[in-house]
Backbone as a ProteinNet text record, in pm:
[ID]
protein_1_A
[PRIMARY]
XXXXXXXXXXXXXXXXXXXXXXXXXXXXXXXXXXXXXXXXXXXXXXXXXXXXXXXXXXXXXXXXXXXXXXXXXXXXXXXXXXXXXXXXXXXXXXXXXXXXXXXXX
[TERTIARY]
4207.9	4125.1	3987.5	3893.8	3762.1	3717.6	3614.9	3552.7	3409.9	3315.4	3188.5	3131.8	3002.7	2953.5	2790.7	2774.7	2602.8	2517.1	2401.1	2299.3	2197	2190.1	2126.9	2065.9	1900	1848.9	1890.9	1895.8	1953.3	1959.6	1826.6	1831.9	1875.4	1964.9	2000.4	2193.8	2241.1	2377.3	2458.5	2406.9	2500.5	2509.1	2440.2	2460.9	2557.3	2523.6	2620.4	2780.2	2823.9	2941.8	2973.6	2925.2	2982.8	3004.5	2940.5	2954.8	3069.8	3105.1	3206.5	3335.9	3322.3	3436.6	3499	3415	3424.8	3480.9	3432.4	3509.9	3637.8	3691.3	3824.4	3829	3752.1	3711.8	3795.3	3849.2	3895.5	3833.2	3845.8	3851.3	3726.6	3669.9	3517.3	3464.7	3388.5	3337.7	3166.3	3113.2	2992.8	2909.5	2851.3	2783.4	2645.5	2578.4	2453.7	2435.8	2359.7	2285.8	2118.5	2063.2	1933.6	1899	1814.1	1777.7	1685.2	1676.3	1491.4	1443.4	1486.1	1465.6	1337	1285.4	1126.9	1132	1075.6	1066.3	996.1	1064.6	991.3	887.3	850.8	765.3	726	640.5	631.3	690.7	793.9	905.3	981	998.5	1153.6	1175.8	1091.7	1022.9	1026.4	1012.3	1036.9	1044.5	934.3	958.2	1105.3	1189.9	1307.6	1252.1	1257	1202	1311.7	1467.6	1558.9	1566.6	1514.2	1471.7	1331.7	1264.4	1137.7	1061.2	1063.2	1036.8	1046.8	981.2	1028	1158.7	1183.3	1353.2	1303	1414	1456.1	1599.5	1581.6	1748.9	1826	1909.4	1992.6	2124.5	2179.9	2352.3	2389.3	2531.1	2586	2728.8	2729.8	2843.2	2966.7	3088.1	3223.2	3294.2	3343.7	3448.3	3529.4	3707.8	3776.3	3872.5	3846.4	3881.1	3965.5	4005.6	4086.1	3981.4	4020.8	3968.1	3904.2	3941.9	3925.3	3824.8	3846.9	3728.2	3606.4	3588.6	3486.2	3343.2	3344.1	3217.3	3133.6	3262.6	3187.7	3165.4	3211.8	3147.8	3047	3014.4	2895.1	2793.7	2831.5	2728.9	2674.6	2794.9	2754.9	2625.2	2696.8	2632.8	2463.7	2470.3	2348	2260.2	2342.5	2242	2170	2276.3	2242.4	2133.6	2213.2	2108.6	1934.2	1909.7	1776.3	1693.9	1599.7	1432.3	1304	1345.6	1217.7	1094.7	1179.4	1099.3	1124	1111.9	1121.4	1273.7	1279.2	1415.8	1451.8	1565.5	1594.6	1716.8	1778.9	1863	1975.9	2109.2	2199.7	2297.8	2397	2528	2622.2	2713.9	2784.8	2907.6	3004.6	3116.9	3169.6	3336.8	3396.2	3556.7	3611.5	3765.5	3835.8	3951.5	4025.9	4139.9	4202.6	4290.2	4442.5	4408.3	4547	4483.4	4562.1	4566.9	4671.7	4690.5	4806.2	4732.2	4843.9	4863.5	4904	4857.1	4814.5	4939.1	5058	5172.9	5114.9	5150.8	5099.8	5256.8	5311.5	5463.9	5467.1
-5716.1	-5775.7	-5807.3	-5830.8	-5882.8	-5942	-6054.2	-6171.7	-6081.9	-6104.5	-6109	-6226.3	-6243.6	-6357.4	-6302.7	-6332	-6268.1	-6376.4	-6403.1	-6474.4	-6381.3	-6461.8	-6390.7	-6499.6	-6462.7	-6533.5	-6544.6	-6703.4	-6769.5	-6667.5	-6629.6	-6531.8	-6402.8	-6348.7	-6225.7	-6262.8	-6393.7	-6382.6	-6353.9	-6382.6	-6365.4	-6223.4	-6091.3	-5946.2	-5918.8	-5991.8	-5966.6	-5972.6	-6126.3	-6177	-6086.7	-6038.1	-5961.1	-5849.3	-5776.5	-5646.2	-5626	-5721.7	-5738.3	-5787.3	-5852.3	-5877.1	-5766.2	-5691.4	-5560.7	-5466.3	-5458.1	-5417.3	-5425	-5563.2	-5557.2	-5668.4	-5695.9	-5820.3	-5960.2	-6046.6	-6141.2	-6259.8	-6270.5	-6410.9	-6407.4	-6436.6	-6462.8	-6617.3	-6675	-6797	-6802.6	-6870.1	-6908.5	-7026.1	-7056.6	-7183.8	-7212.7	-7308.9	-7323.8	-7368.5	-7290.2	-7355.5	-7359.8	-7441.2	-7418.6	-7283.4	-7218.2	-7140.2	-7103.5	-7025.5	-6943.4	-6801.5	-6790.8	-6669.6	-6632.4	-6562.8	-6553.2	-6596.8	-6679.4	-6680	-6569.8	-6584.5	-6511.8	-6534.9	-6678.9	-6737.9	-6890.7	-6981.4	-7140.4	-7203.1	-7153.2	-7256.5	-7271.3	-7143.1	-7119.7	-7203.9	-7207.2	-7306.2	-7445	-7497.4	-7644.5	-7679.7	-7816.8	-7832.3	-7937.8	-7924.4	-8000	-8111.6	-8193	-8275	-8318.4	-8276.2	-8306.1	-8158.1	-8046.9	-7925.8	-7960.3	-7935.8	-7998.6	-7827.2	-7799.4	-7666	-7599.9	-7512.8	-7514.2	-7366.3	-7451.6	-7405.5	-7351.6	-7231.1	-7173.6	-7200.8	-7225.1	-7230.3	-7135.7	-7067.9	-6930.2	-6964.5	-6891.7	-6879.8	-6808.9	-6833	-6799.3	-6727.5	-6592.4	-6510.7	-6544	-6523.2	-6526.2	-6434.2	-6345.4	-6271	-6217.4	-6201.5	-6171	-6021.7	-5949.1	-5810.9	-5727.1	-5611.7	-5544.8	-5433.1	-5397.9	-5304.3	-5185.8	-5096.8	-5005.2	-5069.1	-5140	-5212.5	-5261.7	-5255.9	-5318.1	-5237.8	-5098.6	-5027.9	-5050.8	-5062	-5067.9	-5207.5	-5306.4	-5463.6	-5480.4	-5406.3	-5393.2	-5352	-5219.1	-5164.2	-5202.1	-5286.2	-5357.9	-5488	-5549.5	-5681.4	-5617.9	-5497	-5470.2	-5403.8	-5330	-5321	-5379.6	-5507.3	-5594.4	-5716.6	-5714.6	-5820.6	-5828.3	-5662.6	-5630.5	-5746.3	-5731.7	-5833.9	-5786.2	-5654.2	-5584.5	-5610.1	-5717.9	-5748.9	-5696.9	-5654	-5591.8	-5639.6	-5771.9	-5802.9	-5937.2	-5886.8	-5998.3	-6048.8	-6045	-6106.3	-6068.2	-6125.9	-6069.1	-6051	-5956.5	-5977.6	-5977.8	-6011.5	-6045.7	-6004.3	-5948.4	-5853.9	-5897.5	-6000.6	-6025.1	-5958.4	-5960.7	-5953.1	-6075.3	-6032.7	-6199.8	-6174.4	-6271.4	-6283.7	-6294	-6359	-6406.3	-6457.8	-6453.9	-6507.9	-6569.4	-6714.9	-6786.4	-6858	-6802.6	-6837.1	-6999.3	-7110.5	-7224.3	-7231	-7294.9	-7302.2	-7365.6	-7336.7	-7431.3	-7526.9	-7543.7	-7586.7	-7708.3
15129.7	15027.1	15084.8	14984.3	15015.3	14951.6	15039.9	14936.5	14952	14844.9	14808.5	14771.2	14858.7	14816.2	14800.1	14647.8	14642	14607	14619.5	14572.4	14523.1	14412.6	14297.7	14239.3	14141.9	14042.8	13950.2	13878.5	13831.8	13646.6	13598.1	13475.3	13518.9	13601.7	13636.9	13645.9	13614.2	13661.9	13547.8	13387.3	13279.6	13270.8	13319.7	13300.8	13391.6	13519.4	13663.8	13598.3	13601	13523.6	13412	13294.1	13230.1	13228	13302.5	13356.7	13418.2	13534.3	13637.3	13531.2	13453.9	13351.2	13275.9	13238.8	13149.2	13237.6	13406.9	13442.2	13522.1	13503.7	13545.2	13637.8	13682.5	13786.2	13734.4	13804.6	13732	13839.1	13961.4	14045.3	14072.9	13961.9	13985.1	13975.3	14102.9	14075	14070	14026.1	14008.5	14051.1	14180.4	14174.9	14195	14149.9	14121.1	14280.2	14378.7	14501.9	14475.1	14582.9	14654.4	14719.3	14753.3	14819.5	14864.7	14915.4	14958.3	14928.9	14826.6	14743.7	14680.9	14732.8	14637.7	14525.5	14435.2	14343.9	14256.3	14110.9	14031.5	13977.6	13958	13908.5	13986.7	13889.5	13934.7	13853.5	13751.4	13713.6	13812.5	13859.9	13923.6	14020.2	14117.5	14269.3	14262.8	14287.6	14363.3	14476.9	14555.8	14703.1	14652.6	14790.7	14838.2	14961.4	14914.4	15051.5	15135.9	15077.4	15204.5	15286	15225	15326.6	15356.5	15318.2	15387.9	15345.8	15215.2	15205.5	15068.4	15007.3	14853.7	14873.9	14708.4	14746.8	14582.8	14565.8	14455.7	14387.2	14267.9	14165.7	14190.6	14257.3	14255.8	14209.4	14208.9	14174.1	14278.2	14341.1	14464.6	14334.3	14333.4	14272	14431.1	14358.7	14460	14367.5	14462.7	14379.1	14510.1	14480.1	14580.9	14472.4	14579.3	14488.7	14602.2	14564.5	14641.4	14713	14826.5	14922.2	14818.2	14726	14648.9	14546.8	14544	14405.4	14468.1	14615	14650.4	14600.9	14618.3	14622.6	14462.5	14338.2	14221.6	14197.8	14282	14228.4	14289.6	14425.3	14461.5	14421.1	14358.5	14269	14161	14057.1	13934.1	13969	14113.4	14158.7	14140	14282.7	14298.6	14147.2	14070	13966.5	13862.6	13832.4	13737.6	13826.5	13905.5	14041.3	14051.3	14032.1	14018.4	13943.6	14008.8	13925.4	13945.3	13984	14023.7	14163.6	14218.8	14349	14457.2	14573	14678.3	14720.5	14714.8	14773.8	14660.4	14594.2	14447.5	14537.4	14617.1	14665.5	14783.5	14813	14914.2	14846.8	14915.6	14883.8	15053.9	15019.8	15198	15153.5	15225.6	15228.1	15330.3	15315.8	15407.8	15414.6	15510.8	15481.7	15432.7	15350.9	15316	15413.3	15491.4	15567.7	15496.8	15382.9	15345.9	15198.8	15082.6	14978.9	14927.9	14906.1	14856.3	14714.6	14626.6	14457.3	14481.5	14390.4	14408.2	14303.5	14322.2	14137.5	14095.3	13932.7	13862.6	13822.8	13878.8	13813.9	13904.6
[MASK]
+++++++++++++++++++++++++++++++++++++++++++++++++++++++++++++++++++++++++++++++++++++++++++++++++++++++++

């Protein structure tokens, strides 16, 4: 298995997510971080004075998928990901060691 973890701008994640839904993707998480992502604009930006630095709104995508599914969640990530800037963001590709189902009982 593999985890993906992408950072992406914050108006680029509802195409990401549904794309990846449509295609089959299920353990997808979503969280709102800080970052240092070019901004797109001077909404987007903000200084952080506990970084000491201006920080951007991003969304941190998580998704844990099977070895075979990795190349097209990558691809969906990276195409929808786009913002037309030289570099709109990362994606990181790990191995999962182990996965344990949480009961619900």
């Amino acid at each position: 298995m593999k985890e993906i973890k992408a950072f992406i701008h914050r108006n680029r994640i509802s195409d990401v997510v549904h794309d990846l839904k449509k295609a089959g993707y299920k353990y997808i998480s979503v969280v709102d971080v800080l970052g240092l992502l070019k901004a797109l604009n001077d909404k987007e930006q903000h200084y952080s004075v506990e970084i000491g630095d201006k920080v951007v709104s991003e969304v941190k995508l998580e998704l844990v998928c099977d070895d075979h599914q990795l190349d097209v969640a990558v691809d969906i990530i990276s195409r929808q990901g786009r913002t037309g800037q030289k570099t709109a963001g990362w994606i990181y590709v790990t191995e999962v060691e182990q996965a344990i189902k949480i009961d619900g009982v």
